[in-house]
LONUNU-821578 format. One record per residue (C-alpha): x, y, z. Coordinates in steps of 0.25 Angstrom, whole numbers, plus 5000, padded with zeros to 4 digits. Layout:
! LONUNU-821578
XYZ
...
//
This chain:
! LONUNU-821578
473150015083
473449865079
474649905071
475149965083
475049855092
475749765082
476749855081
476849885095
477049735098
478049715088
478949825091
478749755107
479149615101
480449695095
480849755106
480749645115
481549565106
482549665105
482549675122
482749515123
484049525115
484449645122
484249575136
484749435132
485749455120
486349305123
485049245120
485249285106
486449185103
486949135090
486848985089
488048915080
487448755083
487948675070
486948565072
485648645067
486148625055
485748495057
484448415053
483448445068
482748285068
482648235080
481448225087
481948135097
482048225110
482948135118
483748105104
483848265102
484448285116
485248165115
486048245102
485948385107
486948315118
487748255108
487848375100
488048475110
489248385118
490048375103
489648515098
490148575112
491548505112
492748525102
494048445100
495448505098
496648435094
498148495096
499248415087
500548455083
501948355080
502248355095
501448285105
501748355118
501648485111
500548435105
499948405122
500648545127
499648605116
498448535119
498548575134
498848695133
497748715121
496748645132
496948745143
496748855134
495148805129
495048765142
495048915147
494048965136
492748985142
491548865139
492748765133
493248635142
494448545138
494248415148
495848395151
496448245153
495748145160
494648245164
493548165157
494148035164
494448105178
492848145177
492447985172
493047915184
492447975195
491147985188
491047815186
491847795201
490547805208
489947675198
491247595197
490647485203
489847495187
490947475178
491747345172
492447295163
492047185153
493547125159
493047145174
491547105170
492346965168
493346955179
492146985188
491446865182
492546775182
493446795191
493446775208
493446885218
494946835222
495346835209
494746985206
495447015218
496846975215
496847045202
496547175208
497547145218
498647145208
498047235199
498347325211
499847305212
500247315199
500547435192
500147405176
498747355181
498447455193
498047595186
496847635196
495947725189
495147745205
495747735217
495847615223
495147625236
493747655226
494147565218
495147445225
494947325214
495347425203
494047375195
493447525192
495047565188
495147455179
493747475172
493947635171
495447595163
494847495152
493547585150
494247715148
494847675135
493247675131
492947815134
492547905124
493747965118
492748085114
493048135126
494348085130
495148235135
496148225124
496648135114
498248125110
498748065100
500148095095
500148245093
498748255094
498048295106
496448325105
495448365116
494048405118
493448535121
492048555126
491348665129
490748685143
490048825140
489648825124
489848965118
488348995116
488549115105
489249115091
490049225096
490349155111
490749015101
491649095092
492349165105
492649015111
493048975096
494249095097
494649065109
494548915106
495448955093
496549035101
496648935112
497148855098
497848945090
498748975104
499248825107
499348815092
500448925091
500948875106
501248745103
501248735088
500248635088
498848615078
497448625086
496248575080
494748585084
493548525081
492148525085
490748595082
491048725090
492148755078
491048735067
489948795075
490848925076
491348915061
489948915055
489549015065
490649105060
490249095047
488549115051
489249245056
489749275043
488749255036
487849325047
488549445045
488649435028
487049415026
486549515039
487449645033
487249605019
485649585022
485649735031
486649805021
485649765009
484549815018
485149915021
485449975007
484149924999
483350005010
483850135011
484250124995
482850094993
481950175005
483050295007
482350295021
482850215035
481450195039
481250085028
482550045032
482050035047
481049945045
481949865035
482949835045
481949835059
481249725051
482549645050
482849675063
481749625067
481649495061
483149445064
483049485078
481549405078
482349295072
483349305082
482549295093
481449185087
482949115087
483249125101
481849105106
481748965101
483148915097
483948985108
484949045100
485049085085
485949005076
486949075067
486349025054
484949075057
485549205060
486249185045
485049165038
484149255048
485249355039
484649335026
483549365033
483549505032
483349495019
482049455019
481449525031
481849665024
480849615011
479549655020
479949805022
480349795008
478949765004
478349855014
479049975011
478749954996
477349924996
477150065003
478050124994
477150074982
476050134989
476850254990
476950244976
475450234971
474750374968
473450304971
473950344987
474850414996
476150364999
476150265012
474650295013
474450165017
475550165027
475150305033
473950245035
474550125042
473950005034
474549895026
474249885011
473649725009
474449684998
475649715007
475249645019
474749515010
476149535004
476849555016
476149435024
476349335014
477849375012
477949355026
477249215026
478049155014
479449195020
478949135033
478649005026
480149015017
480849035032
479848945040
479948835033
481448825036
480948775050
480248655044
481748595042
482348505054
483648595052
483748675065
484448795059
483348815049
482248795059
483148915067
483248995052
481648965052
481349025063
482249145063
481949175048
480249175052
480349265067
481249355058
480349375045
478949395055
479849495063
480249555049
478749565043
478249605056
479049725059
478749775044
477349755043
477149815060
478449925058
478149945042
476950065044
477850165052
478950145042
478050175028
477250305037
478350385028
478450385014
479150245008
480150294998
481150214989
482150214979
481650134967
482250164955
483450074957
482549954961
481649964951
482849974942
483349844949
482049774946
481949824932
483249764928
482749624935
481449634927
482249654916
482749534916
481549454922
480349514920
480049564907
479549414903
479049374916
478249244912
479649204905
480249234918
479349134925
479449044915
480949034916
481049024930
480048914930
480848844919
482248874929
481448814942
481248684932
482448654926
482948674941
482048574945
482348474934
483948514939
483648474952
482848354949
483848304937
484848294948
485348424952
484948434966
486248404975
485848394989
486748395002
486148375016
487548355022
487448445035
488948465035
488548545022
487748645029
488748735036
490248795031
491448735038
492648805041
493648725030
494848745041
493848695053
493248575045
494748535042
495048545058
493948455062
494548355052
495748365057
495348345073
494348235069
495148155062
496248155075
495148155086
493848105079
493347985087
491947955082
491347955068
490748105067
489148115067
488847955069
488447895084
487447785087
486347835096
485747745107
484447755113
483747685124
482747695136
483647635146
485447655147
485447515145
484747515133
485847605126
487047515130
486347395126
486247465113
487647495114
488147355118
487247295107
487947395097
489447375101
489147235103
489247215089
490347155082
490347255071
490447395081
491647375089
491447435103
492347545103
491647595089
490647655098
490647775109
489447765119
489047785132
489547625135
491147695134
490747765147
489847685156
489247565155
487847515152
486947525167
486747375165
488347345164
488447435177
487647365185
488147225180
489447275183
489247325196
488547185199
489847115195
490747195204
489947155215
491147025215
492047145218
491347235228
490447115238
491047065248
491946965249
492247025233
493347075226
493647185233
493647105247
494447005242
495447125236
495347185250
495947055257
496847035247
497647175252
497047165267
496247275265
495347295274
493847275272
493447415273
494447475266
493547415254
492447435259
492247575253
492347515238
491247395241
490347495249
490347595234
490047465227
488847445234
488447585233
488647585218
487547475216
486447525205
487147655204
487347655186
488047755180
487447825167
488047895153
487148035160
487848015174
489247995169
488948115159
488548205173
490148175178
490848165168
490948295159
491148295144
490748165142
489848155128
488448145129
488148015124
486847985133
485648075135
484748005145
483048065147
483348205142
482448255130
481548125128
480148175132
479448045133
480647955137
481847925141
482647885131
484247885132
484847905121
486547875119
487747895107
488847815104
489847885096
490547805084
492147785084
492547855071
493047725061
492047625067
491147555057
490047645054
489147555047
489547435057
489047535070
487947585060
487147445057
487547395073
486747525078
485647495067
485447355073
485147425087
483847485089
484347575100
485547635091
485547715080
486747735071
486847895068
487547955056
487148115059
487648165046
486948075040
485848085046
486148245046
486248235030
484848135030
484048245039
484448365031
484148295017
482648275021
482548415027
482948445013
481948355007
480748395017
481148555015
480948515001
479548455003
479148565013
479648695002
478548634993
477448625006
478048785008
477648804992
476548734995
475948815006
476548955001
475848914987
474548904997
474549025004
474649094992
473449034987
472449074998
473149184999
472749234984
471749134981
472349094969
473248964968
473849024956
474649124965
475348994968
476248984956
476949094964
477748984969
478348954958
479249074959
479949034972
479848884967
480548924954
481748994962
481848864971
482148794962
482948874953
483748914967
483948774971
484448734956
485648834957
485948814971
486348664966
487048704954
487848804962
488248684969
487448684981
486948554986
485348564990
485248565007
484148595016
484448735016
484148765001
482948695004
482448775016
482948915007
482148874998
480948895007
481449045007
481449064993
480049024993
479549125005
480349245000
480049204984
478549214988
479049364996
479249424982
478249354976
477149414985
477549544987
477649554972
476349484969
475549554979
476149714976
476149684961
475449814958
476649884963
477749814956
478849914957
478949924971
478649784975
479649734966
480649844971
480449784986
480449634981
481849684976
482349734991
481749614996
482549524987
483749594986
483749595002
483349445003
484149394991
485449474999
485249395012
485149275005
486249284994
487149315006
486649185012
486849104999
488549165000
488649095014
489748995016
488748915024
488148805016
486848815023
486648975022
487148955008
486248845004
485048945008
485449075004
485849024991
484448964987
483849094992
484749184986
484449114971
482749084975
482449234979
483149294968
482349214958
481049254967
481349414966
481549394950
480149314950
479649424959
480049554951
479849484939
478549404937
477649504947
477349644938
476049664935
474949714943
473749574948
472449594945
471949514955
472649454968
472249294963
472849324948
474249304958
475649344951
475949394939
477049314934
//
């Protein structure tokens, strides 16, 4: 009855799943974000939601570059090439002066805020008849009367003046378009981000044919650069490798089932199991991530491979039973009970595959944490569904072809088997003379995170190209401001540029835009000599018998404007497209920390702006790829640490489990292929990464997979070691395909995979052949 209800639940809990996708298929979508390849440290809240801005506003923005030998055909293309992005859906080209033409009118309404250092002075040292008679002839003559606001808002010219000597501050990050010679570059942002890999690569084609038709038109070259173009590339090749390792996995499947079983019932459970566990892992994805990234979906592939193992070892324990002349064929199964030594096998399979895949989690990697969680909903889902699903499969006769496997296994044990303790003896030899390599020297290391992904060799060579002609800031170095208070952060800044060692235009902040709330109110203090009465402006007035009211207006706004301020998060709320360089309240829980960034001019002294931020408590100086590479070399050092705690424990739970701490040499097995794996990996010329660590955590939980079940059905060699030979060729396919990715990081953990299990299943079929005595004597190796 209890069976029942299990099952009953389970197959409720399937169908459910299967309804919420059915209902809601764009909850499921594919997540392309490049940065959880990067190292997930901060654990400041304010901090995190500060970058996330950042990030977001850089990773939702491209820049394009049209050049030719001809400058106006060169601006004809660039039109024309604008109008066409700006008609695909989710993309936005600001066109000229858009992002001044939004500025003015958003600083008008606090112009009584702003001077210049020049006007600071003339203010201080000049009389009101003398300001007025400047403006007065600045009024009639042509080279020095340019009015940027219209005169009756803003008679003296004062704001005008101010708006013309600040604009060459602004941020040229923004700036619409850039022209130089035959060069003309603009930015492109998107206002609707395509959410989907297939909604991202439809606006990359459209993106491309908008280029490719100005191209021919005009005979002209177009570049682009940004993160959306890498983002696509790398998900372009996740599909691929999607494709490879989920067909190659099912096709293998496939043939070793109905080769072997020559029944689809087996195959039915087989494949419902796998099915099973990806969709759990899909869905596990969206409930706590949102989405499911594309590389957990690549290495969720391999995991058919694994998943497939535990109706393997079902279906061969009955089929030994089937075997014995002591009982009926399935009599056990007809009878709807489950043999001991197969549930302690399979439970403890289970467990130390859960602890190879969740220690993955332990790593501040996002994508491995996403990998982690995937990989453990999926194998629970698998294991679940065989042992609740597996009794109505095995009600009929199991049957198998075996001669060709046992044929396969005695040519292994050929080679392997017939001296088992030499064989042990020789792989413990191989594992120390790989570890005296490594420590002699041979362990290369890179934790460089531009390593972990393939590039496109044609777009790293265009992002070169446009970088060099539009790059206006070092790439992945900013300062970072804090402060309780907006004054705090530019005094900092002022502090900083005050130096004589950081030329003021070495640095991009908030300061290019506004000035500090202090200098406002000082400012608007000193133009009080303009806007009284019996100021300036009134004597101005006089000067052109203007009437009195007709200024009236302008002196009545001044008073008005007293202790209004104008901050970074106001402008930012009128102005569109400006970078989000200050992040005010949001995401610090107890307090109200405001956090800035000034971006560094690319050719500034680096070391100068470095050791005058160090000398400022609120800045910080912020190299990310070098704080990046130091970040991923100590996840690589504490994976290290945290594989021997896994030994440690896995060692443990063996222990209790056969109350014997001699069962614990079986850890030497998976230890030996580590090392041995990690030794040829190197000299293949892989440099060691986080990811060969974190595989190796793998080749611990599955090496333990065939040791149990070999250990634990040791009475029935034959058929255990047939099924630990599906189960290895089935794992050992998905990851070898993994190990032939042209990604780096899929590589990286495939290949050490792909070399650890095979020396597993060899130790597996070779050193476990006789019958125990007792369950403490352990393994017979």
């Amino acid at each position: 009855m209890m069976s029942f209800f299990l099952r009953l639940c389970f197959i409720a809990i399937l169908l459910a799943g299967v309804l919420f996708v059915v209902i809601n298929p764009q909850a499921v979508q594919i997540d392309t974000n490049l940065n959880d390849l990067n190292p997930d440290k901060v654990r400041d809240p304010a901090l995190q939601h500060a970058l996330d801005a950042l990030t977001d506003d850089i990773s939702q923005r491209f820049m394009v570059v049209v050049q030719s030998d001809d400058d106006k055909r060169t601006e004809q293309a660039a039109r024309s090439l604008q109008t066409a992005l700006n008609v695909v859906p989710g993309l936005h080209v600001a066109l000229d002066n858009e992002m001044q033409t939004a500025y003015l009118p958003a600083i008008t309404p606090f112009r009584f805020n702003f001077l210049s250092a020049s006007q600071r002075e003339a203010l201080t040292d000049k009389t009101p008849e003398q300001l007025a008679a400047a403006a007065q002839r600045k009024l009639y003559q042509l080279g020095e009367g340019v009015r940027l606001v219209p005169f009756e808002q803003d008679p003296l010219g004062w704001f005008s003046d101010y708006l013309i000597g600040m604009s060459a501050r602004l941020d040229p990050s923004v700036v619409v378009e850039k022209r130089t010679a035959a060069v003309t570059s603009f930015s492109v942002s998107f206002t609707d981000f395509p959410a989907g890999m297939a909604q991202q690569y439809a606006v990359y084609e459209q993106i491309k044919a908008a280029e490719q038709a100005v191209s021919e038109e005009f005979d002209v070259s177009v570049l682009h650069s940004g993160m959306f173009f890498f983002a696509v590339d790398s998900a372009q090749s996740a599909k691929a490798d999607i494709q490879l390792i989920a067909a190659g996995s099912i096709a293998g499947v496939l043939v070793l089932m109905l080769l072997v079983f020559r029944s689809l019932l087996p195959l039915s459970l087989a494949l419902g199991s796998i099915a099973a566990g990806v969709g759990a892992g899909i869905l596990a994805s969206v409930w706590v991530y949102g989405s499911v990234h594309v590389l957990t979906i690549v290495f969720g592939a391999s995991l058919i491979g694994i998943v497939v193992d535990y109706s393997l070892h079902y279906f061969y324990h009955f089929l030994s039973a089937a075997q014995s002349p002591a009982q009926p064929a399935n009599e056990k199964a007809r009878a709807g009970g489950h043999d001991t030594v197969l549930y302690r096998a399979m439970v403890l399979s289970v467990i130390t595959s859960l602890v190879g895949y969740g220690a993955l989690s332990l790593a501040e990697l996002t994508i491995l944490k996403k990998i982690a969680l995937f990989s453990c909903a999926g194998l629970a889902m698998a294991w679940l569904s065989v042992m609740l699903l597996g009794p109505l499969v095995v009600r009929r006769p199991i049957e198998a072809r075996q001669p060709l496997l046992k044929a396969v296994i005695r040519s292994c044990q050929h080679v392997t088997a017939r001296r088992p303790r030499a064989l042990a003896i020789a792989g413990l030899a191989m594992a120390v003379m790989s570890a005296l390599y490594l420590y002699a020297g041979g362990l290369q290391v890179n934790d460089d995170p531009r390593r972990f992904f393939h590039v496109s060799p044609a777009l790293l060579e265009q992002e070169q190209a446009v970088s060099a002609l539009t790059q206006v800031y070092e790439p992945g170095r900013y300062l970072l401001i804090r402060g309780q208070q907006p004054q705090q952060i530019f005094d900092a800044l002022d502090r900083l540029l005050s130096s004589e060692s950081v030329p003021r235009d070495s640095v991009s902040s908030i300061a290019d835009w506004l000035p500090s709330p202090e200098a406002q109110k000082a400012d608007y203090a000193l133009q009080a000599k303009l806007y009284s009465d019996g100021g300036v402006l009134d004597v101005f007035a006089r000067a052109l018998g203007l009437p009195a009211e007709s200024v009236a207006p302008v002196k009545a706004a001044y008073v008005d404007g007293a202790g209004k301020v104008l901050d970074f998060t106001g402008l930012s709320e009128r102005v569109d497209g400006l970078p989000p360089l200050w992040s005010a309240g949001s995401g610090a829980a107890d307090n109200n920390e405001i956090i800035s960034f000034a971006l560094i001019r690319k050719n500034s002294d680096l070391a100068a702006i470095e050791k005058a931020a160090a000398a400022i408590p609120e800045i910080d100086y912020v190299n990310t790829l070098g704080n990046a590479t130091l970040a991923l070399k100590s996840q690589r050092e504490t994976g290290a640490i945290l594989l021997v705690i896994a030994y440690g424990l896995v060692g443990l739970l063996l222990a209790l489990w056969y109350r014997s701490a001699g069962v614990i040499r079986l850890l030497l097995i998976p230890a030996s292929a580590s090392l041995i794996a990690v030794a040829l990996v190197l000299l293949c010329g892989q440099a060691l990464n986080v990811f060969h660590v974190m595989a190796l955590f793998l080749v611990l939980g599955l090496g333990m997979d065939y040791i149990i079940f070999a250990r634990e059905m040791a009475d029935k060699p034959d058929t255990t070691q047939q099924a630990i030979l599906l189960s290895a060729v089935t794992s050992l396919l998905s990851f070898g395909l993994l190990a032939f990715s042209d990604m780096p990081v899929v590589q990286a953990f495939g290949s050490i995979i792909l070399i650890g299990n095979t020396i597993n299943f060899i130790a597996a079929i070779s050193l476990f052949n006789g019958e125990p005595d007792k369950k403490e004597k352990g393994s017979h190796v």
